[in-house]
LUMKEMAR-111534 format. One record per residue: residue in three letters; x, z, y of N, C-alpha, C in turn; residue number from 1; chain. Coordinates in steps of 0.2 Angstrom, whole numbers, plus 5000, padded with zeros to 4 digits. Each point is the difference from the previous one (the first is absolute). Example, Ala and Ser with C-alpha at 12.3 -4.5 7.8 and 13.67 -1.06 7.14 Angstrom:
<nodes>
{res->ALA n.u->5066 n.w->5039 n.v->4972 ca.u->4996 ca.w->5000 ca.v->5006 c.u->5004 c.w->5000 c.v->5006 n->1 chain->A}
{res->SER n.u->4998 n.w->4996 n.v->5005 ca.u->5004 ca.w->5001 ca.v->5006 c.u->4996 c.w->5003 c.v->5005 n->2 chain->A}
</nodes>
This chain:
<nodes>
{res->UNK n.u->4964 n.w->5138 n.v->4806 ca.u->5003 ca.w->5004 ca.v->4995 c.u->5005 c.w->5004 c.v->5002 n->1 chain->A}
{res->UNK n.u->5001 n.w->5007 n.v->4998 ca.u->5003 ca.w->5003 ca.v->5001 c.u->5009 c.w->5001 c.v->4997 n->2 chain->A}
{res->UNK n.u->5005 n.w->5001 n.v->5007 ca.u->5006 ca.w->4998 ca.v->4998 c.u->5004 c.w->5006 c.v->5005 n->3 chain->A}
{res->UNK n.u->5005 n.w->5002 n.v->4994 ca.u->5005 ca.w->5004 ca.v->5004 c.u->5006 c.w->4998 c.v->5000 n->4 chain->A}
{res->UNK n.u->5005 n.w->5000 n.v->5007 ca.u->5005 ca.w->5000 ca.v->5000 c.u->5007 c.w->5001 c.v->5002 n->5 chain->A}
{res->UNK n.u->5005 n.w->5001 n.v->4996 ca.u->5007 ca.w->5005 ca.v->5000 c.u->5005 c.w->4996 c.v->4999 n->6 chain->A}
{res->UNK n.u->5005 n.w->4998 n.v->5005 ca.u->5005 ca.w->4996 ca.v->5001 c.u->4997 c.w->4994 c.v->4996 n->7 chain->A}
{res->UNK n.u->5004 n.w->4998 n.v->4995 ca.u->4998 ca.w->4993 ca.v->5000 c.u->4996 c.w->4999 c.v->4993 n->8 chain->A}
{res->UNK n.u->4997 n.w->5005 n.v->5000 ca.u->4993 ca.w->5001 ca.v->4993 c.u->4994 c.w->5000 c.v->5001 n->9 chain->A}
{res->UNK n.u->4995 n.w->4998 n.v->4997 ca.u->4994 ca.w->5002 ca.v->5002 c.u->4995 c.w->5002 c.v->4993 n->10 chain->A}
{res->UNK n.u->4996 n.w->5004 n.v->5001 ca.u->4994 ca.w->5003 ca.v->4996 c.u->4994 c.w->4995 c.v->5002 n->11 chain->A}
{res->UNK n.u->4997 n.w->4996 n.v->4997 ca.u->4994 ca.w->4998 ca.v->5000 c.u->4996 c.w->4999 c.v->4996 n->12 chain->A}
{res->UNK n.u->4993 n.w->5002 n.v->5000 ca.u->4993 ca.w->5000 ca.v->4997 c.u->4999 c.w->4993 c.v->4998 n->13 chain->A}
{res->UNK n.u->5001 n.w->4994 n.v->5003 ca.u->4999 ca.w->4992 ca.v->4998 c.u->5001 c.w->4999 c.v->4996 n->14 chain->A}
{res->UNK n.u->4992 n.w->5001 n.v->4994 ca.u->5005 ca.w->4997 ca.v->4990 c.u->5001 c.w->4993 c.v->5004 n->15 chain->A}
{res->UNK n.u->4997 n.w->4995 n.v->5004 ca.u->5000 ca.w->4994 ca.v->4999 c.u->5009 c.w->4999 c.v->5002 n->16 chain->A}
{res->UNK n.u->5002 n.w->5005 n.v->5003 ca.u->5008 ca.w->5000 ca.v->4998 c.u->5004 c.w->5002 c.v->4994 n->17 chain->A}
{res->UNK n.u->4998 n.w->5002 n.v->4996 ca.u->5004 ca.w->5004 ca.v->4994 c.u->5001 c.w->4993 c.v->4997 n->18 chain->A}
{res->UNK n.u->5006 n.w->5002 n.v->4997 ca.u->5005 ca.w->4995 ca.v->4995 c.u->4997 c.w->5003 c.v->4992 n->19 chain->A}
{res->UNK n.u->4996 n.w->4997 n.v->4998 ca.u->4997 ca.w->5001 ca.v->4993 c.u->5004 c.w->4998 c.v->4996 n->20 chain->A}
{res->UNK n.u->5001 n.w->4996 n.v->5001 ca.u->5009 ca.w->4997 ca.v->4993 c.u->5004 c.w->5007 c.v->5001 n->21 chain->A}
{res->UNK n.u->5004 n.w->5002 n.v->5006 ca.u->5005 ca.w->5004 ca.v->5002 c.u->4996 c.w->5007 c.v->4997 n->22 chain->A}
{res->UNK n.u->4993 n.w->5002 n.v->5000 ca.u->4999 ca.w->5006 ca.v->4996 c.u->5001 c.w->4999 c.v->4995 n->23 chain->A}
{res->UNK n.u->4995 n.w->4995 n.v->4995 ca.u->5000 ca.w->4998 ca.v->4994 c.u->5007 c.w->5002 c.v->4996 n->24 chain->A}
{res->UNK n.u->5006 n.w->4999 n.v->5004 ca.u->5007 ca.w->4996 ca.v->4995 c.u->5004 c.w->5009 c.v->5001 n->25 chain->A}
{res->UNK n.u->4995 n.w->5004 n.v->5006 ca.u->5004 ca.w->5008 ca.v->4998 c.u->4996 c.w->5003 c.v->4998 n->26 chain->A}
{res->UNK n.u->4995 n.w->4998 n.v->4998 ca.u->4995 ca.w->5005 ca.v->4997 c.u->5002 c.w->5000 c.v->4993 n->27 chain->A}
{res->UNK n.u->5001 n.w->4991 n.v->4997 ca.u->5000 ca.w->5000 ca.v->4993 c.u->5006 c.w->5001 c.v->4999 n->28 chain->A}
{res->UNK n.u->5004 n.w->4999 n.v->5002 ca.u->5011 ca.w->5000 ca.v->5000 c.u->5003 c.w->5005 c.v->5001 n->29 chain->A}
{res->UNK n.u->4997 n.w->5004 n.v->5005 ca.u->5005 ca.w->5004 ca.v->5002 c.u->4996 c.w->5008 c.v->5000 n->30 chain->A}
{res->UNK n.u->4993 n.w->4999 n.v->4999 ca.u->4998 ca.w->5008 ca.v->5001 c.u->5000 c.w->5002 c.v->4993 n->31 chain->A}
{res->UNK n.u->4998 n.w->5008 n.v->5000 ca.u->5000 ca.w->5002 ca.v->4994 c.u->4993 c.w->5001 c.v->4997 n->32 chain->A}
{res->UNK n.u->4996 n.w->5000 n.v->5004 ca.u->4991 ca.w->4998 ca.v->5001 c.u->4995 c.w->4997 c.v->4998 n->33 chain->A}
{res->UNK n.u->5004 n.w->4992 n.v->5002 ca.u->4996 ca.w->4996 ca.v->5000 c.u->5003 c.w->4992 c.v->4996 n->34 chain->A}
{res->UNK n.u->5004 n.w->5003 n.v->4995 ca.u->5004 ca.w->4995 ca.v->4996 c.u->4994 c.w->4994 c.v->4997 n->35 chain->A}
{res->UNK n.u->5001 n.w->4994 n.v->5002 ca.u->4997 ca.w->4995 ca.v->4996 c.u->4992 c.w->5000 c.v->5002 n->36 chain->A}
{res->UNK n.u->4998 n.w->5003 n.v->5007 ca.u->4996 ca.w->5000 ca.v->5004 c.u->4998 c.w->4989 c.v->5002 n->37 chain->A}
{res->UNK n.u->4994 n.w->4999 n.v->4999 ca.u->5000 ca.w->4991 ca.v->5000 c.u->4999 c.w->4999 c.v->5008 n->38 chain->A}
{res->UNK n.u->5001 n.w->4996 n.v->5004 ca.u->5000 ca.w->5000 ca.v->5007 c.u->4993 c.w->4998 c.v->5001 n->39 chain->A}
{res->UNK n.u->4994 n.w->4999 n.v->4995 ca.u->4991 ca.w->5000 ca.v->5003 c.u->5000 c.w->5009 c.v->5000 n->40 chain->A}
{res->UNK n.u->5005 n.w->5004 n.v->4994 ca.u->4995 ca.w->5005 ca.v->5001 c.u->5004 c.w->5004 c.v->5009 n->41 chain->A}
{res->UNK n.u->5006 n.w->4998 n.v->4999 ca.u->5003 ca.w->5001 ca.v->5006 c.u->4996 c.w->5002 c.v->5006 n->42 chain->A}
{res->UNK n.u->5000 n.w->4990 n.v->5002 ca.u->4994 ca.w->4999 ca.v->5002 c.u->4991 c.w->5005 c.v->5002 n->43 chain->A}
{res->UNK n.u->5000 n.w->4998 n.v->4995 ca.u->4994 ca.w->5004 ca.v->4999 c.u->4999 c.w->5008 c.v->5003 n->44 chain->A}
{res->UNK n.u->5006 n.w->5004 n.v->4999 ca.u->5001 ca.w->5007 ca.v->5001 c.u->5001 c.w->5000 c.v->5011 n->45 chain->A}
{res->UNK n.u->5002 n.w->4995 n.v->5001 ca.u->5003 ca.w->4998 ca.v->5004 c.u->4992 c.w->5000 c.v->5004 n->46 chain->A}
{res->UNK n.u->4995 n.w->4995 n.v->5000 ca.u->4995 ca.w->4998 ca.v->5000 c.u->4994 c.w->5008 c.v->5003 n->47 chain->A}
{res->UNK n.u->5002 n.w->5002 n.v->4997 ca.u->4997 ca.w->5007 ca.v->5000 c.u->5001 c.w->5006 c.v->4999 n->48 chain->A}
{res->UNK n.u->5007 n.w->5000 n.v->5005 ca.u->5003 ca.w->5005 ca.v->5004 c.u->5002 c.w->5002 c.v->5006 n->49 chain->A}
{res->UNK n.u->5001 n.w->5003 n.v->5003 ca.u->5003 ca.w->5002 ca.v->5008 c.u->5005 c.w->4999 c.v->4998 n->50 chain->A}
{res->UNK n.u->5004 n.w->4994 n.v->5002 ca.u->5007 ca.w->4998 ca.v->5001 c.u->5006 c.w->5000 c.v->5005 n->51 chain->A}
{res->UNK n.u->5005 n.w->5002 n.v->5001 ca.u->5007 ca.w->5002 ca.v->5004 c.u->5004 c.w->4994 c.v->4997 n->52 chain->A}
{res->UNK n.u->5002 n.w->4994 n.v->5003 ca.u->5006 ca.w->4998 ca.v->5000 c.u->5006 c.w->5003 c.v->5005 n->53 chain->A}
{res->UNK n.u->5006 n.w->5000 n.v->4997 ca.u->5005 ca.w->4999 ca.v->5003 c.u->5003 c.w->4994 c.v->5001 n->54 chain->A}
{res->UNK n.u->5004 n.w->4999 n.v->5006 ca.u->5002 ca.w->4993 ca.v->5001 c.u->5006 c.w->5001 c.v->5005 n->55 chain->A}
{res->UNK n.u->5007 n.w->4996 n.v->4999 ca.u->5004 ca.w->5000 ca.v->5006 c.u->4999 c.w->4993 c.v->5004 n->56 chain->A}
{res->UNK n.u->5000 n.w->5002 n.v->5007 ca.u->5000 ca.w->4995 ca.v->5004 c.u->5007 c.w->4996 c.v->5003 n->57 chain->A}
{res->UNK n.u->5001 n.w->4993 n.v->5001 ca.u->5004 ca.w->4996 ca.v->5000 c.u->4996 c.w->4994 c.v->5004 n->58 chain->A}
{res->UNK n.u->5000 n.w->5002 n.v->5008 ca.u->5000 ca.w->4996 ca.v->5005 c.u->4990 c.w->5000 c.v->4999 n->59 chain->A}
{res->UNK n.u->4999 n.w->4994 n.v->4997 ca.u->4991 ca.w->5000 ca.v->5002 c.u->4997 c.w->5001 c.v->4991 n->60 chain->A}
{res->UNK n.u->5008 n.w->5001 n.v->4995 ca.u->4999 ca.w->5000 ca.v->4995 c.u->4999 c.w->5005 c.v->4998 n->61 chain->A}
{res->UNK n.u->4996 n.w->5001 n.v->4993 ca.u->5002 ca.w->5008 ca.v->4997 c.u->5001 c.w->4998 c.v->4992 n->62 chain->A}
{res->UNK n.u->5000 n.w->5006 n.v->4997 ca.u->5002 ca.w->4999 ca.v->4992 c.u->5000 c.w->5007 c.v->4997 n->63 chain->A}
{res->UNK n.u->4995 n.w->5000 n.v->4996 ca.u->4996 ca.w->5004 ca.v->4996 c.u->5007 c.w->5005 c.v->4996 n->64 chain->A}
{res->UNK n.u->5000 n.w->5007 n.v->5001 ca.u->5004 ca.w->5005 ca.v->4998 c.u->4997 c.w->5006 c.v->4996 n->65 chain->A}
{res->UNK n.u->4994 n.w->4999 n.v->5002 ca.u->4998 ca.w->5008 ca.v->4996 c.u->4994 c.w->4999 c.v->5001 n->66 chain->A}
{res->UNK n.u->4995 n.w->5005 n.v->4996 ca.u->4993 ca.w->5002 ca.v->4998 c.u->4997 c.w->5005 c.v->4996 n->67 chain->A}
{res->UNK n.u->4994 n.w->5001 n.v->5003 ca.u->4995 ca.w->5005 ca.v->4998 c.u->4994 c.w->4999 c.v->5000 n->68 chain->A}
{res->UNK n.u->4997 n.w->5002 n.v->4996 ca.u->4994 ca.w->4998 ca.v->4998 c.u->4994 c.w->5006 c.v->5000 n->69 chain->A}
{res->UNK n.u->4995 n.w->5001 n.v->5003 ca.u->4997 ca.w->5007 ca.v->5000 c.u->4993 c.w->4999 c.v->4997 n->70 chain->A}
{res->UNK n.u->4997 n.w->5005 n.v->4992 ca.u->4996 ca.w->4997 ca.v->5000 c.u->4993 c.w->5007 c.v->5001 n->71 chain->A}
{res->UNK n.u->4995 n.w->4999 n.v->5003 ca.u->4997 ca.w->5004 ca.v->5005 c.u->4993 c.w->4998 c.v->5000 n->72 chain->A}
{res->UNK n.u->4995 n.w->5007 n.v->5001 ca.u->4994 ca.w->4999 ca.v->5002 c.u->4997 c.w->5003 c.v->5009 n->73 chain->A}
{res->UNK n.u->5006 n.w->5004 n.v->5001 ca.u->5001 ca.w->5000 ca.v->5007 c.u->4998 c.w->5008 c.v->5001 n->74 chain->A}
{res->UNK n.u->4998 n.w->5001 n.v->4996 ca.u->4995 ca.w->5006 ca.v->4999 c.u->5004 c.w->5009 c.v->4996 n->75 chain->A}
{res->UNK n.u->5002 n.w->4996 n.v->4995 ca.u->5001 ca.w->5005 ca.v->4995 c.u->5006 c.w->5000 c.v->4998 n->76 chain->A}
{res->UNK n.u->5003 n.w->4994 n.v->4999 ca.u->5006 ca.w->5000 ca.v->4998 c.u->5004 c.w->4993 c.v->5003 n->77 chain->A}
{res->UNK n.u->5007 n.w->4998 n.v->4999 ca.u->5004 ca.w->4998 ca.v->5002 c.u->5005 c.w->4997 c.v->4996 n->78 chain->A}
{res->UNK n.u->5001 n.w->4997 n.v->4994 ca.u->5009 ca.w->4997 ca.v->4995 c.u->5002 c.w->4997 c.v->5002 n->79 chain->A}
{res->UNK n.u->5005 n.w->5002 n.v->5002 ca.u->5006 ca.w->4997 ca.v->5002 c.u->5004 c.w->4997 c.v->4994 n->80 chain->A}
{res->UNK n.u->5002 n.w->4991 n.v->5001 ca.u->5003 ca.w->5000 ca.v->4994 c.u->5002 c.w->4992 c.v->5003 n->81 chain->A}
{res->UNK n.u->5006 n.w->4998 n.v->4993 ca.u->5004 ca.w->4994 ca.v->5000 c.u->5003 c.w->4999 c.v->5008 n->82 chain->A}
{res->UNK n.u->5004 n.w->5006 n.v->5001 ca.u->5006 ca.w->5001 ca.v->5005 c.u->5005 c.w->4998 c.v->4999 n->83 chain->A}
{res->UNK n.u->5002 n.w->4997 n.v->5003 ca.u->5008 ca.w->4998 ca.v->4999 c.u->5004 c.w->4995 c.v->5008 n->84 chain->A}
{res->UNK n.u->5006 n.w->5002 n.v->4999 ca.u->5004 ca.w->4997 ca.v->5005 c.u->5006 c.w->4995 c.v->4998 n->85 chain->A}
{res->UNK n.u->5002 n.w->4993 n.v->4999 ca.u->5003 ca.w->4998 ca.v->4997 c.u->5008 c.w->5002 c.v->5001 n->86 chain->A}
{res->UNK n.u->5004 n.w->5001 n.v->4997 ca.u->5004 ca.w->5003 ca.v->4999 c.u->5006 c.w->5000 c.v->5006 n->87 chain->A}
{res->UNK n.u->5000 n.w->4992 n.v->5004 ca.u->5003 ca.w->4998 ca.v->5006 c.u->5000 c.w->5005 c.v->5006 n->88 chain->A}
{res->UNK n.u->4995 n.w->5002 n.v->4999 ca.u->4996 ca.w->5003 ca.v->5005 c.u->5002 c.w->5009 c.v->5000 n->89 chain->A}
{res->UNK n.u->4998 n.w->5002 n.v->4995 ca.u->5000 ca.w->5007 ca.v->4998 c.u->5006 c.w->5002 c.v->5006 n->90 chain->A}
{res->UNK n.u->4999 n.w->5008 n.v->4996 ca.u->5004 ca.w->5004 ca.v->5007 c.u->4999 c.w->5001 c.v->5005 n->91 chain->A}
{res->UNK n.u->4995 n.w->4995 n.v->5004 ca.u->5001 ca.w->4999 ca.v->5008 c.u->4993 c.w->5006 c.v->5002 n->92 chain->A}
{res->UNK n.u->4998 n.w->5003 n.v->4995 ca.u->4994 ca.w->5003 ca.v->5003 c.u->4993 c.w->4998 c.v->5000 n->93 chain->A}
{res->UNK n.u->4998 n.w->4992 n.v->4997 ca.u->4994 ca.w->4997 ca.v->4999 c.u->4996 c.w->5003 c.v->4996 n->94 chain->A}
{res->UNK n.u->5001 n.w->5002 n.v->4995 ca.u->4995 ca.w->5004 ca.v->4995 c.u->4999 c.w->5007 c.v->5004 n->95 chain->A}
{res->UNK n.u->5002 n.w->5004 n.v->5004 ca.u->5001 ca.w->5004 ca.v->5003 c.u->4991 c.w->4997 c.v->5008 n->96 chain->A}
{res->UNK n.u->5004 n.w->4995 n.v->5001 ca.u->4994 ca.w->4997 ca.v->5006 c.u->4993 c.w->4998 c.v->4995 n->97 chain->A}
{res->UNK n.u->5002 n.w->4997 n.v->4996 ca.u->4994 ca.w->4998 ca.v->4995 c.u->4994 c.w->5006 c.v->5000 n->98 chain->A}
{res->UNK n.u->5004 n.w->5004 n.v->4998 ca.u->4995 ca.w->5005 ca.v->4995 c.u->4997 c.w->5007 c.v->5005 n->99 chain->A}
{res->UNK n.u->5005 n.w->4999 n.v->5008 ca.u->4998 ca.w->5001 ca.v->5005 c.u->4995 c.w->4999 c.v->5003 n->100 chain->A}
{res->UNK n.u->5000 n.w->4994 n.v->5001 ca.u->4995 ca.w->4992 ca.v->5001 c.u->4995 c.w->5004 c.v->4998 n->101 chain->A}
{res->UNK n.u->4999 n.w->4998 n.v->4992 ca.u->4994 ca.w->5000 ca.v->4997 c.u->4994 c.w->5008 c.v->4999 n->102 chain->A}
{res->UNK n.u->5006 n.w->5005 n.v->5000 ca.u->4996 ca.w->5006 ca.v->5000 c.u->4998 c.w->5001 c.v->5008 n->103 chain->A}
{res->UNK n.u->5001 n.w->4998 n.v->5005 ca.u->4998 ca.w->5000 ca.v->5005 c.u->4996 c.w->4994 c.v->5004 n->104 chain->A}
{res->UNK n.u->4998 n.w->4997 n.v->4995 ca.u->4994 ca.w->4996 ca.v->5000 c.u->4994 c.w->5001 c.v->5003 n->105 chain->A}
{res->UNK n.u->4997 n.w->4997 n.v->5006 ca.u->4993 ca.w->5004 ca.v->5003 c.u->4997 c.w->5001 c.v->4992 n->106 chain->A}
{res->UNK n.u->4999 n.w->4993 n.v->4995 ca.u->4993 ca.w->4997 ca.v->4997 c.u->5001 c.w->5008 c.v->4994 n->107 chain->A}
{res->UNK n.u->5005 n.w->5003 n.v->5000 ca.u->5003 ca.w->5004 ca.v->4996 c.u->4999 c.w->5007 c.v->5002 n->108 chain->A}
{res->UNK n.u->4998 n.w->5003 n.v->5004 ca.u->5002 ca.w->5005 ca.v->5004 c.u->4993 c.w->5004 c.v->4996 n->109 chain->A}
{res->UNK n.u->4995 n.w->4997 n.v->4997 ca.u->4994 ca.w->5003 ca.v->4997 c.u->5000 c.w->5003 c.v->4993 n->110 chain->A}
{res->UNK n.u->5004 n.w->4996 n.v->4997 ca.u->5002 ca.w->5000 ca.v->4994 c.u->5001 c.w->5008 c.v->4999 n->111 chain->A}
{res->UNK n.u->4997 n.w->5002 n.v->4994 ca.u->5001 ca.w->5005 ca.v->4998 c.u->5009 c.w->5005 c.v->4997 n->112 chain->A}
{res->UNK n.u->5003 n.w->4993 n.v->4996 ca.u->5005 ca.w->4999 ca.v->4997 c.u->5003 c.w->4996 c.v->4999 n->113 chain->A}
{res->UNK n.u->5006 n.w->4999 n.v->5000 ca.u->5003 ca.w->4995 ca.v->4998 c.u->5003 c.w->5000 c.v->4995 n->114 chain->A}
{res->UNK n.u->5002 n.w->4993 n.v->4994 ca.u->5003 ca.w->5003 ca.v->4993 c.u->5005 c.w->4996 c.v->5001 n->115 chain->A}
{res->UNK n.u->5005 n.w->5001 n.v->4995 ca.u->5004 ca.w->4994 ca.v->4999 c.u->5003 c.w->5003 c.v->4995 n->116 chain->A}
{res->UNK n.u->5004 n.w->4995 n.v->4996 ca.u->5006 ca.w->5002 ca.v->4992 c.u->5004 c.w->4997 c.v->5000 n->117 chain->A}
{res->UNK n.u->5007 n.w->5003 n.v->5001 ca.u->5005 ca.w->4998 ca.v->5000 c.u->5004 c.w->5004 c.v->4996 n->118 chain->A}
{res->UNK n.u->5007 n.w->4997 n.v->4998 ca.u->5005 ca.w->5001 ca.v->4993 c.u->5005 c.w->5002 c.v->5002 n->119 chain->A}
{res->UNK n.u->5000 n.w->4997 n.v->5009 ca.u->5009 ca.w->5000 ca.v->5003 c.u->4999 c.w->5003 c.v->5007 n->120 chain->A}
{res->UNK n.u->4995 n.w->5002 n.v->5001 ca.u->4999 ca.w->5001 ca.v->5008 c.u->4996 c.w->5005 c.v->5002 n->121 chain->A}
{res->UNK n.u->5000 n.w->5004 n.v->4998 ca.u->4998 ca.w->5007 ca.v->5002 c.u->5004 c.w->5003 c.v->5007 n->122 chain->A}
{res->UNK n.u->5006 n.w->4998 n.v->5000 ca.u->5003 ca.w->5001 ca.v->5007 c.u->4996 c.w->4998 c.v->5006 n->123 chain->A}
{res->UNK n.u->4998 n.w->4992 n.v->5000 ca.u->4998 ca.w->4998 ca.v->5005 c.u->4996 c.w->5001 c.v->5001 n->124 chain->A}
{res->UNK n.u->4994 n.w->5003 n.v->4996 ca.u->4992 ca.w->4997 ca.v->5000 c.u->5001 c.w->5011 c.v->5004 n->125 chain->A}
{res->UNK n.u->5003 n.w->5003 n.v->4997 ca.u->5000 ca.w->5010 ca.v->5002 c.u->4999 c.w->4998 c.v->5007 n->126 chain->A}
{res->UNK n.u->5005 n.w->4996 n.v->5003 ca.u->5001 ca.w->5000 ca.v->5010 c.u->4994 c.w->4999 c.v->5003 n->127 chain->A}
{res->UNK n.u->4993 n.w->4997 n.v->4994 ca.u->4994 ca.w->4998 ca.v->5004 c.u->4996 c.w->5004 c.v->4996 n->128 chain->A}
{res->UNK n.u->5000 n.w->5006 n.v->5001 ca.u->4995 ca.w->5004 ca.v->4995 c.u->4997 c.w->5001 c.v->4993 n->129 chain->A}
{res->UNK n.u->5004 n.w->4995 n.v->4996 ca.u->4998 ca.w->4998 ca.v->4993 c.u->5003 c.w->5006 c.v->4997 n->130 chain->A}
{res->UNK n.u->4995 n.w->5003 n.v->4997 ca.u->5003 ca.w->5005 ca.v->4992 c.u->4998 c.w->4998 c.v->4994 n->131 chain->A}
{res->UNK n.u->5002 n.w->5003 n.v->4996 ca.u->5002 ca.w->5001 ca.v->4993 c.u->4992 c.w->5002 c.v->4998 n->132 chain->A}
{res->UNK n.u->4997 n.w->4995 n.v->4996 ca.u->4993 ca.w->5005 ca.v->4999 c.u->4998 c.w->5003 c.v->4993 n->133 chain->A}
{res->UNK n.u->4997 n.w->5005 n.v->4998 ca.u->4999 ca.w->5002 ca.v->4993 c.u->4997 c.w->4997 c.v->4995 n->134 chain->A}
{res->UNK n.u->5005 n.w->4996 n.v->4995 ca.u->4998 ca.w->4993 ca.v->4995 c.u->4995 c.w->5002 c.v->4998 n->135 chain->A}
{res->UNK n.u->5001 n.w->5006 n.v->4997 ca.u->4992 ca.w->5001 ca.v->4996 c.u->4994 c.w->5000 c.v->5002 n->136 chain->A}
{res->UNK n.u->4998 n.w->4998 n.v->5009 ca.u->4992 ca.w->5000 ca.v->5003 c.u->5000 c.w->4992 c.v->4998 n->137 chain->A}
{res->UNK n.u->5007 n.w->4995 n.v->5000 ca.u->5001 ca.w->4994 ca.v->5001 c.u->4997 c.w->4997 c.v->4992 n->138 chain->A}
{res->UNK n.u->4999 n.w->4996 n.v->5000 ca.u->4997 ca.w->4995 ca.v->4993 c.u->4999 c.w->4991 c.v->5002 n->139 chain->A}
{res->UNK n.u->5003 n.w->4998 n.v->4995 ca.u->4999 ca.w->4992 ca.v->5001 c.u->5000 c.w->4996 c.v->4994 n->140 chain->A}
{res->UNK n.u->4996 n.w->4997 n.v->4999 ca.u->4996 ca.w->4994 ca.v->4993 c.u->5004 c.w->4995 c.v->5004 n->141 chain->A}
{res->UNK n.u->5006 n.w->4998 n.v->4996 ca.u->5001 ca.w->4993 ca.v->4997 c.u->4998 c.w->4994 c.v->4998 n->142 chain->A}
{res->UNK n.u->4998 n.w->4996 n.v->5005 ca.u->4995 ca.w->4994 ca.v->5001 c.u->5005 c.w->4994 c.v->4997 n->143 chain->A}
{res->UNK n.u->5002 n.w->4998 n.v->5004 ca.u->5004 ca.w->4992 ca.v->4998 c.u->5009 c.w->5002 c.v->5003 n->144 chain->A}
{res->UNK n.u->5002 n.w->4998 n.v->4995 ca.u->5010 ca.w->5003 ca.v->5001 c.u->5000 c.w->4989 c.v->5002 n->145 chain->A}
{res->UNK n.u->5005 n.w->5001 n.v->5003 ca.u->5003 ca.w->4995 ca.v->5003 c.u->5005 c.w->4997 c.v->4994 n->146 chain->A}
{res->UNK n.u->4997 n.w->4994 n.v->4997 ca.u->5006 ca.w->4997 ca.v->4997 c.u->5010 c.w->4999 c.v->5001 n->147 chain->A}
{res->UNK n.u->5001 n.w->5003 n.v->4995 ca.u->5008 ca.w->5000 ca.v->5005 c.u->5005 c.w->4992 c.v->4997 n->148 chain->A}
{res->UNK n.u->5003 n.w->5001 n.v->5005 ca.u->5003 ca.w->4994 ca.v->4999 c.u->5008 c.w->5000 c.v->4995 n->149 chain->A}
{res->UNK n.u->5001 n.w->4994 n.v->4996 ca.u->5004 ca.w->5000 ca.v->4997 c.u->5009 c.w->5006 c.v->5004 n->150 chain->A}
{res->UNK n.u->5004 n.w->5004 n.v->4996 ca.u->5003 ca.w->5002 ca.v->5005 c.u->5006 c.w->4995 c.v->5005 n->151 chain->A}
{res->UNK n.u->5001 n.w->4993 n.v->4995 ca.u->5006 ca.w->4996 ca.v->5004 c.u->4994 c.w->4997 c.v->5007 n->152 chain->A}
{res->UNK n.u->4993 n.w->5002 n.v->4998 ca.u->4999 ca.w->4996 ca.v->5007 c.u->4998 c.w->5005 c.v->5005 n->153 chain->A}
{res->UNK n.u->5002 n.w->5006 n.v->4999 ca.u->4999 ca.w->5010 ca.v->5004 c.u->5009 c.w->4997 c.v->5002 n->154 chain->A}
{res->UNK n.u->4999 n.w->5002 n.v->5010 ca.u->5006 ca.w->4999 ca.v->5004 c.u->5004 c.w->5008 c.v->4997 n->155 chain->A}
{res->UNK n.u->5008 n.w->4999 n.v->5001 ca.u->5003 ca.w->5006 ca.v->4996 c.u->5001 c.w->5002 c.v->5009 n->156 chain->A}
{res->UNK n.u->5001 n.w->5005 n.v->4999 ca.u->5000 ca.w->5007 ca.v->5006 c.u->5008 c.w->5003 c.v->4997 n->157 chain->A}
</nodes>
């Protein structure tokens, strides 16, 4: 499996290492995305994606810090999505390495384009070539909305 490393981080392809609870609980709590997301459908997205975990290491241990998930036909397109860096961590430059990492992907390099949507991060995503694209060629049908959860049980930020 492929694994990169930066001082005392690492980027690794291993789902059998992702922390599926520790996605589940920012996906559904903390993002603004994927509120009320159930951890099978989690799962399941996980299942049948190109996966990036982040992780800090601690001697022979590590602990799940961040994620992306890419979902792709290898050919024509590339979405980039449910990125994030848990908040301890931010700053240091990971999301930066992250989205380094994955645009620069051998299994990627075919890919026609790449998409992604974001609300807060246009800064980041411009350093890796991402623009602004014209809504109007864009269209999307509304399939299943994510149950959301009562607001005392949405974490306050």
């Amino acid at each position: 499996m492929e694994e990169w490393t930066k001082e005392s981080y690492v980027i690794s392809m291993d789902k059998k290492s992702l922390n599926i609870d520790l996605i589940h609980e920012f996906l559904t709590k903390e993002s603004y995305w994927a509120q009320g997301i159930t951890r099978e459908r989690v799962q399941k997205a996980v299942d049948h994606s190109l996966c990036f975990g982040v992780y800090e290491k601690n001697g022979d241990d590590q602990t799940q810090i961040g994620f992306a998930r890419i979902i792709t036909d290898y050919v024509a397109t590339a979405y980039v999505c449910d990125v994030f860096i848990l908040d301890p961590h931010r700053g240091k430059g990971l999301s930066k390495w992250l989205i380094e990492t994955i645009t620069s992907h051998k299994e990627l390099q075919e890919v026609r384009g790449m998409l992604l949507v974001t609300k807060d991060a246009h800064g980041l995503y411009s350093q890796y070539g991402f623009q602004p694209v014209e809504a109007e060629k864009y269209m999307k049908k509304e399939m299943k909305r994510e149950e959301q959860p009562p607001r005392s049980v949405m974490r306050e930020k």
